[in-house]
C-alpha positions as CSV (number, residue, x, y, z in Angstrom):
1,X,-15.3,-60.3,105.1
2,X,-13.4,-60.9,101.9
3,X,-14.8,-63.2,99.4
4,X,-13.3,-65.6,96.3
5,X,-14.4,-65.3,93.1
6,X,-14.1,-67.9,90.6
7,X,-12.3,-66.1,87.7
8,X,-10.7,-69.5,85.6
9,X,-10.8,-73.4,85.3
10,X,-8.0,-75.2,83.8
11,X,-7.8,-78.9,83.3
12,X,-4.2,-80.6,83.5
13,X,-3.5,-83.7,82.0
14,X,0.2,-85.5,83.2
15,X,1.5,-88.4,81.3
16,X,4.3,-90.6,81.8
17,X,6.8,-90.7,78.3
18,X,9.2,-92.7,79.8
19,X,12.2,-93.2,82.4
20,X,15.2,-92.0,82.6
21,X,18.6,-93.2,83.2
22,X,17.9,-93.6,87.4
23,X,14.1,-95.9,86.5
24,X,12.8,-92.0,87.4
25,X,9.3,-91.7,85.6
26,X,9.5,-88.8,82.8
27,X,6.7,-86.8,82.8
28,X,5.0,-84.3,80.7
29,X,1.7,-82.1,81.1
30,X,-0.8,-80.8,78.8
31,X,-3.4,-78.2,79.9
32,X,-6.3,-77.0,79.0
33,X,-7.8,-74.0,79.1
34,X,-11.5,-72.3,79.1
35,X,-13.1,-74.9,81.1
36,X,-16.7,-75.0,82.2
37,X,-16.1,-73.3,86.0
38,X,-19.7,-75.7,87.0
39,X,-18.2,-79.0,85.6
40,X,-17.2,-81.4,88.3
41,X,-14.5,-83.7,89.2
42,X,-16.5,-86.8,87.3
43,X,-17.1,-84.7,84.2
44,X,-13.5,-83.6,84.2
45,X,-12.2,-87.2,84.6
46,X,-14.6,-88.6,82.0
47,X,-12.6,-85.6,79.6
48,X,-9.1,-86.1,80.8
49,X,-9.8,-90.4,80.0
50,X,-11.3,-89.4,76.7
51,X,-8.3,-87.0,76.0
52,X,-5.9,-89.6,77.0
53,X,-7.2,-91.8,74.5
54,X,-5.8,-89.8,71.8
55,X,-2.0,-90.2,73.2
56,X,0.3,-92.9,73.0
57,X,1.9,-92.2,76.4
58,X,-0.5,-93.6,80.2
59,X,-1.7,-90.8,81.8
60,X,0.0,-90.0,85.3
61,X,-2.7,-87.7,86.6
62,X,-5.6,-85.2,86.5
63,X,-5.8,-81.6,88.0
64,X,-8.2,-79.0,88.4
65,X,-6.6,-76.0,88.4
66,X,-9.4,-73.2,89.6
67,X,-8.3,-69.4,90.1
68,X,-9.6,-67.1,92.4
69,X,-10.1,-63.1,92.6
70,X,-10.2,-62.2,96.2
71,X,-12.1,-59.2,96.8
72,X,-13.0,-57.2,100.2
């Protein structure tokens, strides 16, 4: 039976700079790498709000972005 491995955890921050010529949101995304594979969804959010604290523009969304080796 094959298995996952956690290899990687990247946080992604999205945050809305603005609109364009159609009221279309413009969007742009920071990540973050070398984060703690045990943290969990609260601990990440409590990072991503603190993080967004240091921008001007509101932050769109959060992602956990989690890679996994797939072995046999």
């Amino acid at each position: 039976m094959a298995q996952g491995l956690l290899e990687t955890t990247k946080l992604r921050l999205e945050f809305q700079t603005g609109v364009d010529e159609e009221g279309m949101p413009i969007l742009r995304a920071k990540t973050f790498s070398n984060v703690s594979k045990a943290a969990t969804a609260d601990q990440l959010y409590q990072a991503a709000t603190a993080l967004s604290a240091l921008s001007n523009d509101p932050m769109n969304k959060v992602e956990r972005n989690d890679s996994f080796e797939i072995i046999a």
